[in-house]
C-alpha positions in Angstrom: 36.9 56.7 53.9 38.8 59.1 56.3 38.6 62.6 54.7 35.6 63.1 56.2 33.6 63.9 53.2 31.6 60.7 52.6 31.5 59.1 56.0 34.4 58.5 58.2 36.7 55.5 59.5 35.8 51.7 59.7 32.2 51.5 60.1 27.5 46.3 64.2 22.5 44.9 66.6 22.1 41.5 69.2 21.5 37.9 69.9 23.9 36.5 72.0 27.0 37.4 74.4 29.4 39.3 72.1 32.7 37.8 70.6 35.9 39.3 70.8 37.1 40.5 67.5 39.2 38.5 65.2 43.1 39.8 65.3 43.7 39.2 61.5 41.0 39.0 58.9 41.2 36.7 56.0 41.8 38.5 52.7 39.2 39.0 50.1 38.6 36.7 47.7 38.7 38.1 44.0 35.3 38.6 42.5 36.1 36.6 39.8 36.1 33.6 42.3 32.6 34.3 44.2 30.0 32.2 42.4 27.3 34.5 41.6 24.5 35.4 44.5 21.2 33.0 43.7 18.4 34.2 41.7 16.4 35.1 44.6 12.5 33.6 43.8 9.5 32.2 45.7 9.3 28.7 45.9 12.9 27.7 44.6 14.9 30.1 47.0 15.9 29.4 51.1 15.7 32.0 53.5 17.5 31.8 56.5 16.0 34.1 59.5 18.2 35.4 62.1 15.8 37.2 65.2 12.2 37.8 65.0 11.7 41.1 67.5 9.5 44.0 67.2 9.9 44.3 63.9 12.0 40.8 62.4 8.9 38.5 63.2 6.9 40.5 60.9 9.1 41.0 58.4 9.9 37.3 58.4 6.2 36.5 58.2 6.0 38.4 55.1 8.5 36.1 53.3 6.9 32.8 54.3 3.5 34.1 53.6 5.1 34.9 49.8 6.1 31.1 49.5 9.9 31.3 50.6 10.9 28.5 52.8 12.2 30.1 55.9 14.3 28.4 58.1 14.6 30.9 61.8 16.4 31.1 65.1 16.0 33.8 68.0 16.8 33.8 71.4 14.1 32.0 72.4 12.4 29.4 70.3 8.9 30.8 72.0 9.4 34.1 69.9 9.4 32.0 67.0 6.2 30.4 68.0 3.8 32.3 65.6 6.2 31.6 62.5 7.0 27.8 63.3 3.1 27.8 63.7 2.9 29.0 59.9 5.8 26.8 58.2 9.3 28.1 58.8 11.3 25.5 60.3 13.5 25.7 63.1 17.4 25.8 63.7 18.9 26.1 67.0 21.9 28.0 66.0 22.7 30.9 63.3 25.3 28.4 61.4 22.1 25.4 61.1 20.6 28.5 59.7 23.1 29.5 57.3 23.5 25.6 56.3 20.1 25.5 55.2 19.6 28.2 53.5 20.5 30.6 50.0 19.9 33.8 51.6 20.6 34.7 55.1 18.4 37.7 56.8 19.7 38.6 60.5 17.8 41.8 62.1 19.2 42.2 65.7 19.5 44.6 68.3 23.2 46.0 68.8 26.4 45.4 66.7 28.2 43.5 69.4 24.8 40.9 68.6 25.1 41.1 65.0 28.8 40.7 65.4 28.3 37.2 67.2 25.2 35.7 65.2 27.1 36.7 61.6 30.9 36.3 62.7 30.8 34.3 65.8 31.7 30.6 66.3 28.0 29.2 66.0 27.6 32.4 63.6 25.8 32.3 60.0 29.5 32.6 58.1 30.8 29.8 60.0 27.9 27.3 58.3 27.5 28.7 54.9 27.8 27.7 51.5 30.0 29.3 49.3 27.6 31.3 46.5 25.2 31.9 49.1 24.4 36.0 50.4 24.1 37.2 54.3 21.9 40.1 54.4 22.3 42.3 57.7 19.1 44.6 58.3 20.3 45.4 61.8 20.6 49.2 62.3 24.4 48.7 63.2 28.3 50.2 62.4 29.2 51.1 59.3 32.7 49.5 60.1 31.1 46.1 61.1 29.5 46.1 57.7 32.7 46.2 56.1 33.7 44.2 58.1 31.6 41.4 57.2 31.6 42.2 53.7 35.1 41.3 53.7 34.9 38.2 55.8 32.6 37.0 53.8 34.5 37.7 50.4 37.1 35.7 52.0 34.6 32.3 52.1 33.0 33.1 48.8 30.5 34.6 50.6 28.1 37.5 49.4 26.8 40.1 52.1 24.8 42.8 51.9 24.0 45.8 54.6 20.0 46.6 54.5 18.7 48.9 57.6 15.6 49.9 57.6 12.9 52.6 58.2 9.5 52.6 58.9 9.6 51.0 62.5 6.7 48.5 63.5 3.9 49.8 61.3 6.4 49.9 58.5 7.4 46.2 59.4 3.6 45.3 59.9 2.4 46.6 56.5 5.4 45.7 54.3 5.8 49.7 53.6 10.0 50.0 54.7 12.1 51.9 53.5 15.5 50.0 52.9 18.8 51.3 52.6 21.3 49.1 51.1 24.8 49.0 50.9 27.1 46.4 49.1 27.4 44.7 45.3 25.1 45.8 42.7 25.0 42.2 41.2 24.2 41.0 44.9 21.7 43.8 45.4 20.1 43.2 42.1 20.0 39.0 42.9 18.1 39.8 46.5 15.7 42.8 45.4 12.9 40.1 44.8 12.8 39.3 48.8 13.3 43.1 49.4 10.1 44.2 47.3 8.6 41.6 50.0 9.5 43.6 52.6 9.2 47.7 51.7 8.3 49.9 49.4 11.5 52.3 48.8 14.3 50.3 47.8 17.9 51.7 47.4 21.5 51.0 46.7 23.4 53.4 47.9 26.8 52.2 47.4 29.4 49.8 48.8 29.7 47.9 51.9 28.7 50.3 54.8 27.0 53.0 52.6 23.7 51.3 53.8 24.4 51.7 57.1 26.1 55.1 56.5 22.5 55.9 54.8 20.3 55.0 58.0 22.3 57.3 60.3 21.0 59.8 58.3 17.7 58.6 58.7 18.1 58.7 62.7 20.1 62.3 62.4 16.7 63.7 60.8 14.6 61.4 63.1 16.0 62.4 66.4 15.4 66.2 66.2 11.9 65.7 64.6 10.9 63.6 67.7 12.2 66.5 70.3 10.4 69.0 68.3 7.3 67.0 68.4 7.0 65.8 72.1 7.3 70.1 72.5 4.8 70.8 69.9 2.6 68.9 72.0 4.0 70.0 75.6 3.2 73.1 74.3 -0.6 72.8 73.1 -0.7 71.0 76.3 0.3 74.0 78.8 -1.5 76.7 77.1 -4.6 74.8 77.1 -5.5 73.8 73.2 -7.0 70.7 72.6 -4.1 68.6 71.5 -5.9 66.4 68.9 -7.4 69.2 67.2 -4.0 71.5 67.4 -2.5 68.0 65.9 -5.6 68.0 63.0 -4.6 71.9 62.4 -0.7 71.3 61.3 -1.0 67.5 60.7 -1.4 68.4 57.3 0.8 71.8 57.3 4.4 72.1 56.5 4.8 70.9 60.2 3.4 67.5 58.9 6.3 64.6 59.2 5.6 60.6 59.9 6.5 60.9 63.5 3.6 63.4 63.7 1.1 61.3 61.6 2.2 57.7 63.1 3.4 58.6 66.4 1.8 61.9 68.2 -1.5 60.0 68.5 0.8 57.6 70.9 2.0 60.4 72.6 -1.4 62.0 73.0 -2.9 58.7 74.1 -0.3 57.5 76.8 0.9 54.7 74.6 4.7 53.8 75.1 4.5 50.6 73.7 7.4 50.0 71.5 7.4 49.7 68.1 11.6 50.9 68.5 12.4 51.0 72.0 14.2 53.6 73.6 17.7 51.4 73.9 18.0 50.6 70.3 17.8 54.5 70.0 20.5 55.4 72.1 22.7 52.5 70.4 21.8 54.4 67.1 22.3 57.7 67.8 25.3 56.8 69.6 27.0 55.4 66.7 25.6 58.3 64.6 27.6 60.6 66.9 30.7 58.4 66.6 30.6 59.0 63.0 30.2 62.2 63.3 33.1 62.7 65.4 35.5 61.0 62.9 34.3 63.1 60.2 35.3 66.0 62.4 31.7 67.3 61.7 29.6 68.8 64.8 26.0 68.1 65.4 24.7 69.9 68.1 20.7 69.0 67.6 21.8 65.2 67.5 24.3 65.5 70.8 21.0 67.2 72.6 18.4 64.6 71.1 20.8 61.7 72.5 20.9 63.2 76.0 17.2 63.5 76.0 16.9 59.6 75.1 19.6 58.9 77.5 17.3 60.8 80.1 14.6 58.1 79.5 17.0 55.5 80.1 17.5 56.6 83.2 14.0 56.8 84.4 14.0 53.3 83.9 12.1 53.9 80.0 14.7 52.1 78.0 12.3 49.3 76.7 9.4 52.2 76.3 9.0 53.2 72.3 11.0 56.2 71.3 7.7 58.3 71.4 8.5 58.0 75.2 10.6 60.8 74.5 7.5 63.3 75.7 8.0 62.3 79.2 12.0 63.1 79.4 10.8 66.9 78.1 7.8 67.2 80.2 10.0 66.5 83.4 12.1 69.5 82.8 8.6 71.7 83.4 7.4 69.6 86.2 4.5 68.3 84.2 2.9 65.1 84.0 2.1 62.9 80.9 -0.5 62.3 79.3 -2.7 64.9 80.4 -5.5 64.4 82.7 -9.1 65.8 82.5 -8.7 66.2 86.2 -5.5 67.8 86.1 -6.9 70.4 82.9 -4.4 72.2 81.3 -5.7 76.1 80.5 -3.6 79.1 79.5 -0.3 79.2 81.8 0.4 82.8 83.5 
């Protein structure tokens, strides 16, 4: 859509080097001639698993654990050692994925990535059966998931476009919130591996409207995150105790997830990612890219991306996003976390 009213313009997360796009793509197939998506079950349905990160390992772990044989490539086969270790098999490419499997999961890091282990020549379309559904939960382009959508259409292919919230706790404890775009018949066939997965569970619309959906999600994200790293700055200079001001509003209208799951990171030094700092910029990047085709101005986002981009260059990119604090405490001269040497008391 162009009119900027629903989203804007053609609408990709990463394994290997990225492909050059096709120049032609092959036409849709009609629906009447895609065979209808499996009936998605435990013990009668294959999974294919395409990148087991932060957050994919876990969420694969979940389905074989529920009695789906999973079938899984990554980069490297060591980051697959903990799922081979409990059943999935192995495949050394994304198509000797797709060949063995009914449904196809691929959760990535960047669109070129997602581009090359869905579309590319040792990608999951180029080995699949006819019948069977790809399902990208990659934060990624709404254009790329059209894209595929309609590459798939053309093999009599089903695909689906399922980002997710929740980060690595969410991925841990099976409590994501999944945003899907594509089919409802297709969406309906594969909600059985979903409720596997997360807890919140939507269709949102066509091809892309997932995608479309989680940029949303990283819109209201990235200003909550600046205005929590300087709630805390704050408590910090004039010389509260930061873990009772963050008992005080926890539960307040100021509450939010990034204050409940995150802030105690903050408080406590922790960086470690459970969404790094990269992937962030990738999103809010393409959020803004949206934005700028729908001709719609989003100051708070531009400034959050900056900030993000800041950590980036201090050499933070693979820190989490609660990292964020130590872009915002630089601006003051201040160093994080606090120190009981370094005390904080009212500022003059």
């Amino acid at each position: 859509m162009a009119d900027g009213r629903r989203g804007a313009g053609p609408g990709s997360d990463g394994y290997g080097p990225a492909m050059p796009a096709e120049s032609s793509k092959p036409p849709s197939a009609p629906a009447s001639e895609l065979l209808p998506p499996p009936t998605v079950s435990p013990g009668s349905t294959r999974v294919g698993w395409i990148g087991t990160g932060v957050m994919g390992a876990s969420m694969c772990g979940h389905l074989l654990r529920k009695g789906y044989a999973v079938t899984v490539t990554t980069r490297t086969r060591e980051r697959a050692r903990g799922l081979l270790a409990d059943g999935a098999a192995w495949a050394d490419t994304p198509a000797e994925v797709a060949a063995r499997s009914d449904v196809v999961f691929s959760m990535v890091g960047l669109p070129a990535d997602v581009r090359e282990v869905l579309l590319g020549p040792r990608g999951a379309l180029a080995g699949v059966a006819p019948g069977a559904v790809l399902v990208d939960m990659t934060t990624s382009e709404p254009s790329l998931a059209v894209e595929i959508g309609q590459q798939a259409a053309g093999k009599g292919v089903h695909a689906l476009d399922a980002p997710v919230s929740g980060g690595d706790v969410g991925a841990r404890n099976a409590t994501l919130s999944i945003m899907v775009g594509g089919p409802a018949q297709v969406f309906d066939a594969v909600r059985p591996a979903f409720e596997v997965l997360g807890t919140t569970i939507t269709r949102l619309g066509g091809h892309g409207a997932g995608q479309h959906t989680k940029m949303v999600n990283q819109i209201l994200i990235a200003s909550s995150m600046v205005a929590m790293a300087e709630g805390l700055l704050y408590a910090y200079r004039v010389g509260l105790d930061i873990e009772q001001v963050l008992a005080a509003v926890g539960s307040g209208a100021a509450g939010s997830w990034s204050l409940a799951n995150l802030a105690p990171r903050v408080i406590a030094g922790d960086v470690a990612p459970g969404f790094f700092v990269d992937h962030m910029v990738k999103d809010l990047g393409i959020a803004l890219a949206e934005a700028r085709r729908a001709r719609l101005a989003l100051p708070g986002l531009a400034l959050a991306e900056q900030l993000y981009v800041a950590l980036q260059a201090q050499g933070r990119g693979r820190n989490g996003t609660q990292a964020l604090v130590h872009a915002l405490a630089s601006l003051s001269g201040l160093d994080w976390p606090p120190s009981p040497a370094t005390g904080a008391g009212p500022q003059g």
